[in-house]
C-alpha positions in Angstrom: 30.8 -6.9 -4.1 28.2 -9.2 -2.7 24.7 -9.8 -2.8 24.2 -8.8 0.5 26.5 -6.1 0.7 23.9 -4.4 -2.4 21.0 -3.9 0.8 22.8 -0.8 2.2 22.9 0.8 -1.2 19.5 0.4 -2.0 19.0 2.7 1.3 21.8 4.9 1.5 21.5 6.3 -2.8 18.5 8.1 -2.5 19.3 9.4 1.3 22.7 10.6 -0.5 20.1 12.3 -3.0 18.2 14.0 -0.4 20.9 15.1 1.3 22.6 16.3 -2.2 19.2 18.2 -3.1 18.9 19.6 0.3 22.6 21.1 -0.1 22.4 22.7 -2.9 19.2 22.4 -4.0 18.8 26.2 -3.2 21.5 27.0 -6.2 20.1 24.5 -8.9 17.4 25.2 -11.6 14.2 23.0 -11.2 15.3 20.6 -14.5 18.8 20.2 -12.5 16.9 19.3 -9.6 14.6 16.7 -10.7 16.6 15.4 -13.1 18.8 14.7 -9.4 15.7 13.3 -7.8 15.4 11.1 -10.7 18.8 9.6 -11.3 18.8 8.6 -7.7 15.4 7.0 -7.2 16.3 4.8 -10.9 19.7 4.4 -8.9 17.9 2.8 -6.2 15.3 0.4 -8.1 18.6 -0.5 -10.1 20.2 -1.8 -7.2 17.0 -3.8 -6.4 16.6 -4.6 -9.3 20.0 -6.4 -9.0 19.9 -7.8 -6.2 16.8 -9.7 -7.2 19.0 -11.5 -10.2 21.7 -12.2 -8.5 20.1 -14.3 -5.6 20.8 -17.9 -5.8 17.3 -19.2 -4.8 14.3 -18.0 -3.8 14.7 -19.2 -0.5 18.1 -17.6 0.0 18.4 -14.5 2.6 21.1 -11.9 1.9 22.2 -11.2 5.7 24.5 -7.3 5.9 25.6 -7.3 9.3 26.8 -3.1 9.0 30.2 -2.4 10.3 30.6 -6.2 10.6 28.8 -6.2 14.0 27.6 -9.7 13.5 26.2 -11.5 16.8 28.6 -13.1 19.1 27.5 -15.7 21.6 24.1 -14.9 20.5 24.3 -11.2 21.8 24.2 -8.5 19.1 24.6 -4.8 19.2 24.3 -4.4 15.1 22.2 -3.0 12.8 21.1 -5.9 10.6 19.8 -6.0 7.2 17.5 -8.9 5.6 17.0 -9.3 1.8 14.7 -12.0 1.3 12.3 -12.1 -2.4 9.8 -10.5 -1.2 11.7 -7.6 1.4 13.9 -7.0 -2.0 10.8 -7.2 -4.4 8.9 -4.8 -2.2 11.6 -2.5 -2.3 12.3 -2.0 -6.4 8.1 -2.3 -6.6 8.4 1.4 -4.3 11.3 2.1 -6.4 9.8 2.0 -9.5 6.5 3.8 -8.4 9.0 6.4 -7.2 10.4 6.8 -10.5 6.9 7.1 -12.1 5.6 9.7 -9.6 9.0 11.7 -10.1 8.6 11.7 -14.1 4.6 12.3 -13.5 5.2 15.3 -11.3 8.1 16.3 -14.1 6.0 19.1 -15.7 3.2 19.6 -13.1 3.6 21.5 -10.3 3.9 25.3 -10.4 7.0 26.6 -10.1 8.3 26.0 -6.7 8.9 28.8 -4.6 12.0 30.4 -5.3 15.4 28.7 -4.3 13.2 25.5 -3.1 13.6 23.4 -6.5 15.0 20.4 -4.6 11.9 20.8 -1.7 9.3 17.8 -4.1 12.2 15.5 -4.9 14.7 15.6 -1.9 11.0 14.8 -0.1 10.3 11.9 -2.2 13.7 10.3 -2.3 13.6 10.4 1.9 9.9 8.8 1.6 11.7 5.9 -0.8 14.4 5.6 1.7 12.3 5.3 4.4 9.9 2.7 3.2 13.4 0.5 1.3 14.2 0.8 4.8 11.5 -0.8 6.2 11.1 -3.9 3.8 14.7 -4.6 4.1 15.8 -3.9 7.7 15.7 -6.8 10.2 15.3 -5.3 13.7 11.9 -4.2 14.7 12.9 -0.7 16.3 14.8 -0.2 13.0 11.8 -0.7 11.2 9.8 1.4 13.9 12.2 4.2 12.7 11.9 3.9 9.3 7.9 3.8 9.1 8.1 7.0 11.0 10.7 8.1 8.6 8.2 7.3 5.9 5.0 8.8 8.0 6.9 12.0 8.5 7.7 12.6 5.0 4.1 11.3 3.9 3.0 14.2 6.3 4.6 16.6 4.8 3.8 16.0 1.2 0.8 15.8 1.7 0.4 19.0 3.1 2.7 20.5 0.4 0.5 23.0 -1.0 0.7 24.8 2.5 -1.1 27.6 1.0 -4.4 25.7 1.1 -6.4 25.3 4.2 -8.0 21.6 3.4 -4.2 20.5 2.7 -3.2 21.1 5.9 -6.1 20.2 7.9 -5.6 16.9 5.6 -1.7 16.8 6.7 -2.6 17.3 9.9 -5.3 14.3 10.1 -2.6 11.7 8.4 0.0 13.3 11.0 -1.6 12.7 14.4 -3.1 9.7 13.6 -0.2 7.8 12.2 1.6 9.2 15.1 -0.9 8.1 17.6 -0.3 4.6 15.9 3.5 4.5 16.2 3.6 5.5 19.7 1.5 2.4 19.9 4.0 0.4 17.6 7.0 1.9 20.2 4.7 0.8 23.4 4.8 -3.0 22.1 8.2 -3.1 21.2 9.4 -1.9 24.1 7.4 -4.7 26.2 8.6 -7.2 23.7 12.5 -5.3 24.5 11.5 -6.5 28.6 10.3 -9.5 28.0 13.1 -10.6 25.9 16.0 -8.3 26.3 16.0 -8.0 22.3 15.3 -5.8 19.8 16.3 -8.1 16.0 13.1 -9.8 14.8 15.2 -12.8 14.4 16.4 -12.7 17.9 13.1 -12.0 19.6 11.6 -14.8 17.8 14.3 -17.1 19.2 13.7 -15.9 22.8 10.1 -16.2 22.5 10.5 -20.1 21.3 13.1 -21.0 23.8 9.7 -20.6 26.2 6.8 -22.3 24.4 3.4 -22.4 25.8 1.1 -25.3 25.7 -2.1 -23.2 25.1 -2.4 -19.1 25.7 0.5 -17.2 25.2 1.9 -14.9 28.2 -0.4 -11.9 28.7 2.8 -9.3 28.1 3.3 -11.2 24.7 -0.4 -10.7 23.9 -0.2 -7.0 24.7 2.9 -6.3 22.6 1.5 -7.9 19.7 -1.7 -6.5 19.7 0.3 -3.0 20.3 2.4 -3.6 17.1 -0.2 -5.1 14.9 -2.0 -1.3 16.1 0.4 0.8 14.3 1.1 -1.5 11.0 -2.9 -1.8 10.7 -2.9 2.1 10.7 -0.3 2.3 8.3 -2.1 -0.1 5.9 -6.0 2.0 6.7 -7.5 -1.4 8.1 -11.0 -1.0 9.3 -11.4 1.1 12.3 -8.1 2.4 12.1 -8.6 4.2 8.1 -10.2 7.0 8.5 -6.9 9.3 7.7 -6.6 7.8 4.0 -9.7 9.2 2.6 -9.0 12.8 3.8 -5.3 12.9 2.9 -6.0 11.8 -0.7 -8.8 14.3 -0.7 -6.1 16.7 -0.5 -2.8 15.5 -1.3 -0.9 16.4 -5.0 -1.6 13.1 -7.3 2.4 12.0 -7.4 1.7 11.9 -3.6 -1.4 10.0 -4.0 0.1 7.4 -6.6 2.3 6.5 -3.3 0.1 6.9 -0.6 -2.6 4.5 -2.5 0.5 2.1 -4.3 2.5 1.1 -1.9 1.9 2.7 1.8 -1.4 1.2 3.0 0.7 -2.6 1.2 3.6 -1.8 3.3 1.4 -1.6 6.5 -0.1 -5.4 5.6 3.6 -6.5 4.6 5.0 -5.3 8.1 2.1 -7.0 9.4 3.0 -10.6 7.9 6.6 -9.7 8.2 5.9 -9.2 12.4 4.0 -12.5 12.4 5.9 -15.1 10.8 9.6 -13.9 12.0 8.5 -12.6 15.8 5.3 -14.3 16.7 4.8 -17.6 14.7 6.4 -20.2 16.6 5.8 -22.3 19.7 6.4 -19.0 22.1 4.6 -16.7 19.9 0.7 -16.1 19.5 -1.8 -19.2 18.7 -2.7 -19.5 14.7 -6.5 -19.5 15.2 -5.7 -16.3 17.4 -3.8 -14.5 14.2 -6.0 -16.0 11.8 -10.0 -14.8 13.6 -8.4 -11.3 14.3 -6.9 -10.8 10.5 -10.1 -12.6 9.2 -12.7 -10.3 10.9 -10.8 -7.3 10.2 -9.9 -8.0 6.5 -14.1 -8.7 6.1 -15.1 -5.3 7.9 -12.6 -3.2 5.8 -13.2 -5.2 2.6 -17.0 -4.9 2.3 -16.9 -1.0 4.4 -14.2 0.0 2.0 -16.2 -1.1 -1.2 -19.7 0.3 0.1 -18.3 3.6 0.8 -16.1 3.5 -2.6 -19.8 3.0 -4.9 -21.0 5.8 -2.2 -18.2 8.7 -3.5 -18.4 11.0 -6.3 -15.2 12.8 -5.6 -12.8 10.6 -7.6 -9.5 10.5 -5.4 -11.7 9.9 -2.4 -13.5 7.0 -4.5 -10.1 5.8 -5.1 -8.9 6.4 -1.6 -11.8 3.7 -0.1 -11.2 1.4 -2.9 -7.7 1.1 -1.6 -9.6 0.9 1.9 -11.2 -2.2 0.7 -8.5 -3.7 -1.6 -6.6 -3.6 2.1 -9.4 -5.9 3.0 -8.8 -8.0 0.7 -5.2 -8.3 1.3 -5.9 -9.0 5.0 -8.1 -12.0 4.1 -5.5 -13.5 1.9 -2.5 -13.0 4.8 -5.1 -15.0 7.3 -5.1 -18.1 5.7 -1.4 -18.0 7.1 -0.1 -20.3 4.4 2.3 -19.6 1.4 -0.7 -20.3 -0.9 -2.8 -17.5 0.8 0.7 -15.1 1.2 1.5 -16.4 -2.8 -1.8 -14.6 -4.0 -1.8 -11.8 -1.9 2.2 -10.7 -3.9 0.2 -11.3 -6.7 -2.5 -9.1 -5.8 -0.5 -6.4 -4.3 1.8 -6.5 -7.1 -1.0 -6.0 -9.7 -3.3 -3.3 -7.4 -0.2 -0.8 -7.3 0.1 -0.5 -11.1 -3.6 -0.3 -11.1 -4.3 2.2 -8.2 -0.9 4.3 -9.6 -2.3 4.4 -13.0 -5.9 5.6 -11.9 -4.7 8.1 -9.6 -2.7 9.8 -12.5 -5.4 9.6 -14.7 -7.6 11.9 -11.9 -4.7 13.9 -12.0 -5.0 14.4 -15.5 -9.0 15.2 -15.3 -8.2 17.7 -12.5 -5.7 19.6 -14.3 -7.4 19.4 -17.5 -10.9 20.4 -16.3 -10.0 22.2 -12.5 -12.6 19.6 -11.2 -12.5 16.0 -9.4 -16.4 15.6 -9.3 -17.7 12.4 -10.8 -20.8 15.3 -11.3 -19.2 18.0 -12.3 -17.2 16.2 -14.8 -20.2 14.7 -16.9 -19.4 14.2 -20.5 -16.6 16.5 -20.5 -13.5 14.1 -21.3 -14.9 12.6 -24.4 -11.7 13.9 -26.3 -9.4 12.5 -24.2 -10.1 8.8 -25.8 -6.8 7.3 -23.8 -7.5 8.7 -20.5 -11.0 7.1 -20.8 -10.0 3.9 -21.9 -6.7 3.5 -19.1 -9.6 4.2 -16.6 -12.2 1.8 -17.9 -9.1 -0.8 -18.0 -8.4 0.5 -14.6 -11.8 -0.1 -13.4 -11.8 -3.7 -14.7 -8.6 -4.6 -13.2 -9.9 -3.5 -10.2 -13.1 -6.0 -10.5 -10.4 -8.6 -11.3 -11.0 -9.5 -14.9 -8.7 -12.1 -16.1 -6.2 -11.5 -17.1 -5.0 -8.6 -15.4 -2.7 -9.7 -12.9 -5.2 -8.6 -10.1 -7.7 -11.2 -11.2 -4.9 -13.8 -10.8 -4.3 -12.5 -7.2 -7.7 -12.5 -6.6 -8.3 -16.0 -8.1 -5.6 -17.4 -5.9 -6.0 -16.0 -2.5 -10.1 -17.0 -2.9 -9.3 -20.5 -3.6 -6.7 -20.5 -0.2 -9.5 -18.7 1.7 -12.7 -20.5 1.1 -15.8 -20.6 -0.2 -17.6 -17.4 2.3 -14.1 -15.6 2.0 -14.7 -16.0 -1.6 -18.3 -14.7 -1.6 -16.4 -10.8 -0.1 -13.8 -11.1 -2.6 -16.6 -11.0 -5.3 -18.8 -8.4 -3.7 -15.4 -6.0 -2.6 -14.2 -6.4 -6.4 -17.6 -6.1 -8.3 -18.3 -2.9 -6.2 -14.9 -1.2 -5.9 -15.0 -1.7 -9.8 -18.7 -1.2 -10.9 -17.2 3.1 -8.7 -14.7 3.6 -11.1 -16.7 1.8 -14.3 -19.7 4.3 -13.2 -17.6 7.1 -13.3 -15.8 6.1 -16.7 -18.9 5.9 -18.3 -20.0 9.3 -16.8 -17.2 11.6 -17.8 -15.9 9.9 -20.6 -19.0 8.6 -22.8 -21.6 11.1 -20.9 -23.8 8.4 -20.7 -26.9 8.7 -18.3 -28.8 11.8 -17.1 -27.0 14.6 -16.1 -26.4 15.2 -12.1 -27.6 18.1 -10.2 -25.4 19.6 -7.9 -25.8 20.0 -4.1 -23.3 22.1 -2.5 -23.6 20.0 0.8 -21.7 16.8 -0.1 -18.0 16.7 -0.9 -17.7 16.8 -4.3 -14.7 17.8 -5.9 -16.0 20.3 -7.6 -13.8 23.6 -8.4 -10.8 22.2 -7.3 -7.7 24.3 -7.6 -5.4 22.6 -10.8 -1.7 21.5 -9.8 -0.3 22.5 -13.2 0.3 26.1 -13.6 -3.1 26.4 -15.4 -5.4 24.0 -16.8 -3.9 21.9 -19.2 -5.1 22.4 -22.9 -2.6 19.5 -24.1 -1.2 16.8 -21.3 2.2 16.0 -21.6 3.3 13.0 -22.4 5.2 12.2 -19.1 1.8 12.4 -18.0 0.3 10.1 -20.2 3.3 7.6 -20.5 3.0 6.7 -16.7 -0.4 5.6 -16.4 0.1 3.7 -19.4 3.3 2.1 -18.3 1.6 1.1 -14.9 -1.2 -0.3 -16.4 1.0 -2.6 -18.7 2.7 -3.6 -15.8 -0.4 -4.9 -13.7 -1.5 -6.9 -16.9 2.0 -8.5 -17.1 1.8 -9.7 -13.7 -1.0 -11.7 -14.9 0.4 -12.8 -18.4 4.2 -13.6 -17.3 4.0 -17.4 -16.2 7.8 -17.0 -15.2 7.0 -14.7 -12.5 4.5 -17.2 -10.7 6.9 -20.1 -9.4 9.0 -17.0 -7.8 6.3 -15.8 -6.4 5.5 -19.0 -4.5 8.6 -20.2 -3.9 9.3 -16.1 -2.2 6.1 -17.0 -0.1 7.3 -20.0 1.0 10.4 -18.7 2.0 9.0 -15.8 3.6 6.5 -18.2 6.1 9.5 -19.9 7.0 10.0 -18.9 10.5 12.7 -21.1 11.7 14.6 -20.8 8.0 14.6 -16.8 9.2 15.9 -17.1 12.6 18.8 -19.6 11.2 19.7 -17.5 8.3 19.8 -14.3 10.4 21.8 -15.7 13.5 24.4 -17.7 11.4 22.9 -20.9 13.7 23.5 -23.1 10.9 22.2 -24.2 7.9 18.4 -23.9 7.7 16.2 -27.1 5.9 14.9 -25.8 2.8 11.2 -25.0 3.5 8.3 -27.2 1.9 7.4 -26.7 -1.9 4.0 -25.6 -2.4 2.5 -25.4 -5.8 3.1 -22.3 -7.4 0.3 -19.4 -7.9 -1.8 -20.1 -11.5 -4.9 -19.7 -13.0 -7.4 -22.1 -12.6 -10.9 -22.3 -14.3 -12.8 -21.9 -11.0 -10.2 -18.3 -10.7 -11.3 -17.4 -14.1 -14.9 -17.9 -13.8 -15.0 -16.0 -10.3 -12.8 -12.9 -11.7 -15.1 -13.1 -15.2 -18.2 -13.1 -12.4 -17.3 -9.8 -10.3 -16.7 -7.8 -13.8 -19.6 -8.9 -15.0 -21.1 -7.8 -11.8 -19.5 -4.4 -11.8 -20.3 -3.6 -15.3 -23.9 -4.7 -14.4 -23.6 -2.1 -11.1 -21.9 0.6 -13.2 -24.6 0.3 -16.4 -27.5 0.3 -13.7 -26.5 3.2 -11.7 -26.0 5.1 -15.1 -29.2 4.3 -16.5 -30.7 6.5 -13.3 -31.1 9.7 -12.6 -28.1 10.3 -10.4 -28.8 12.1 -6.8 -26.1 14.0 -4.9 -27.6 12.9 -0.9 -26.2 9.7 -0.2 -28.3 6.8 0.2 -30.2 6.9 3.5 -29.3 3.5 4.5 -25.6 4.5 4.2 -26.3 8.0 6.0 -24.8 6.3 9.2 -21.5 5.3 7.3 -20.9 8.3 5.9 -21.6 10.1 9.7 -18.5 8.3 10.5 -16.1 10.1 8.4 -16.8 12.6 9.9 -13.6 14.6 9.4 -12.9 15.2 13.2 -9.8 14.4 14.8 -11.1 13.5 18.1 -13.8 11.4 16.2 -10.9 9.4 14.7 -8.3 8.8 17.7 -11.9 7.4 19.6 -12.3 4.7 16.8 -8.0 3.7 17.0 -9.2 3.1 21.0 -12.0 1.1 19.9 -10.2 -0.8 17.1 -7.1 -1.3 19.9 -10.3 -2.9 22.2 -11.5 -4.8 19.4 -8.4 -6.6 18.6 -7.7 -7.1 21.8 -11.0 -8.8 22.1 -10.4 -11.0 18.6 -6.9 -11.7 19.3 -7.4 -12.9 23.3 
């Protein structure tokens, strides 16, 4: 067996599991039934796994042409798949989170209704297929199936305790939202499909160069791309298109979340650099300055909107929920410098934030089943005996800030220096504020420090919140204590393993190699080796700036502490929090205005 002929499997095992669980699922215990959902998903990030070791070079692409319909005469009818370092890398990172939510979730639901034990796991192993799917597949209409493959799935766990109204109405938010973005996403690949007769991101790229332009692209070009960017910018909850995030972690069961928050919203800004460089980054494509103002302004608006509604939130999934707003921010930034040193540290940094984000999320979990509550408030000084808990979160909330030398701080570290000196200046003030949320709310429920808050029954709290478990937990199980602690470890390696660095950069510099792509894919002969770019590291500048925003959080957290804590809002934010407003037609009027907007920054 060959390299490339590994990509299907990594797609087809856990289908074959779905489909398995869906069959007889019906007959089987629930242990049976998850220990099923299990042994595929590890089956999957094994393959991966695999794949990533066995490929020659960083800059090799495994190419599975399935059923052997490889192009001839430069027409093809196949489905192709493309397993580059990062495609392959993305793909065992969802892997492994999918593991971890699987053995998180292994003694925490209810019992499921009767004859449904396979409903949870067949559910998640079709949400891993669907986003494998995605990293790895190299036509854009295949990808456009398997993000709705992914979405669909997404919309139904989180609406999986049906019995609750705010689940649904949470369900339903993510649903139409994310749908109204991939009918956009199918709108722009269909005008790219009559402009160039193609569907393979290899081969539209091709048709698009074998036209250059000397200075503005063809106004059909402009419209698909803006159309496509629409849909992966929802997917990743990019500033005005995020509103959906917030709501459906409000509601969704915390294995759910630990996806949602780990590796959705990074799949959205992976398509979106994926799109780019392999469709719309050479001569026939869309200017750089073009890419780079649009991904600029946005990645500034959601980093610094993200963060100042994060500090705003006392309900601590949504907290969590607009940190990931603004880590997507963040992520955007790095991608717009459009060089391997800016795509190097945003790996990094996506890399490091799932571990971190998965880890926080299933300590909430924890608090909610323990306690029945969610409420930064509500919560005050109660979790002093769960010492662990407290400290993974405190870790969490420093990784978060980018402290060195969590592997976030080295993301962060490297994508500031490729950005700039003002990009810098939001890297700092995202990180110090998204961290100083979660450092304030360690310090509340764990070490009861500060006053204790009043309660106002007018702002969402996360107060009396139903528990997950079948009761509240009076001892956590260790599968629930074992994942957060595994995830965190992980994010700190990313940070302490100087092996993984030069792979990193030479996967970046592989990946921003447009023509390389195109040659590999179309078997057009033997594509140059990309240029070497120094690989990611920590530098003293990095290190200062990451020991900076901690110091900066912990100087936010200890400060809002120290006051008496109020449950309005603050006035001048009143206007922000208007806009989440929680109604649907509120939210499709702000995807219009974001489609305008980038319109206007990509023209």
């Amino acid at each position: 067996m060959t390299a490339a002929q590994l990509l299907p499997l990594i797609v087809a095992t856990p289908l074959l599991g779905a489909a398995l669980l869906v069959a007889a699922g019906r007959r089987l215990p629930r242990f049976a039934a998850e220990v099923m959902g299990f042994v595929f998903s590890a089956g999957a990030a094994a393959w991966a796994v695999t794949l990533l070791v066995l490929s020659p070079s960083a800059d090799s692409r495994a190419v599975e042409w399935m059923g052997g319909w490889r192009p001839r005469d430069g027409a093809s009818v196949g489905i192709v798949l493309v397993g580059d370092r990062v495609g392959v890398g993305l793909a065992a990172l969802t892997s492994v989170l999918v593991v971890a939510a699987l053995a998180y979730s292994w003694r925490y639901f209810d019992e499921p209704p009767h004859r449904h034990a396979g409903s949870f796991p067949a559910l998640i192993l079709l949400f891993q297929a669907g986003m494998c799917g995605f990293v790895l597949t190299g036509d854009l209409f295949n990808a456009f199936v398997f993000f709705e493959l992914m979405g669909v799935v997404a919309y139904a766990l989180t609406g999986y305790r049906v019995e609750e109204a705010r689940a649904v109405q949470g369900a339903l938010t993510f649903g139409i939202i994310n749908s109204l973005g991939g009918y956009t996403t199918l709108f722009g690949i269909g005008l790219l499909y009559a402009h160039t007769g193609e569907l393979g991101l290899a081969q539209i790229g091709a048709r698009l160069d074998a036209h250059p332009h000397a200075g503005r692209p063809d106004a059909l070009v402009l419209a698909a791309f803006v159309l496509v960017l629409t849909g992966l910018l929802v997917k990743a909850a990019a500033v005005p298109f995020h509103f959906w995030l917030p709501d459906a972690h409000a509601v969704a069961p915390t294995p759910v979340c630990i996806l949602l928050s780990g590796v959705i919203v990074e799949l959205g800004v992976y398509g979106t650099a994926r799109v780019y460089w392999t469709v719309f980054a050479g001569p026939g494509g869309i200017p750089e300055p073009s890419v780079h103002r649009a991904l600029l302004t946005l990645g500034v608006l959601t980093a610094l909107l993200g963060a100042v509604m994060c500090w705003q939130q006392r309900h601590l999934k949504r907290l969590l929920a607009f940190s990931s707003v603004s880590h997507t921010g963040l992520f955007l930034i790095g991608v717009s410098v459009l060089t391997p040193e800016g795509l190097g540290g945003t790996i990094l940094y996506v890399l490091a934030h799932a571990g971190v984000k998965a880890a926080l999320f299933a300590c909430a979990g924890i608090l909610l089943d323990r306690f029945s509550s969610v409420d930064e408030h509500e919560l005050h000084g109660r979790a002093h005996q769960l010492p662990l808990v407290g400290g993974l979160f405190a870790a969490g909330g420093l990784a978060l800030a980018g402290l060195p030398p969590f592997g976030t701080g080295l993301g962060k570290a490297v994508s500031e220096e490729a950005a700039g000196w003002w990009p810098t200046c939001v890297f700092v003030a995202a990180s110090a504020l998204t961290g100083g949320a979660v450092l304030r709310a360690s310090a509340r429920i764990f070490l009861g420090w500060g006053p204790r808050p009043s309660g106002n029954p007018e702002t969402t709290t996360g107060k009396d919140e139903e528990p997950e478990t079948r009761g509240p937990l009076r001892r956590i199980p260790d599968t629930m204590l074992a994942v957060p602690v595994a995830l965190m470890a992980g994010a700190l390696a990313v940070g302490l393993v100087p092996g993984l660095w030069p792979a990193v950069g030479q996967a970046a510099d592989a990946f921003t190699d447009h023509a390389g792509y195109t040659a590999a894919v179309l078997g057009t002969g033997e594509p140059a080796p990309p240029p070497v770019t120094p690989a990611p590291h920590w530098t003293g500048v990095g290190v200062a700036l990451g020991l900076l925003s901690s110091v900066l959080a912990l100087a936010l957290a200890w400060t809002a502490v120290r006051r008496p804590a109020t449950d309005e809002p603050a006035r001048w934010a009143a206007p922000l929090h208007r806009l989440q407003s929680g109604h649907l037609g509120d939210y499709v009027a702000f995807t219009l205005a974001g489609i305008a907007l980038l319109t206007a920054l990509v023209w």
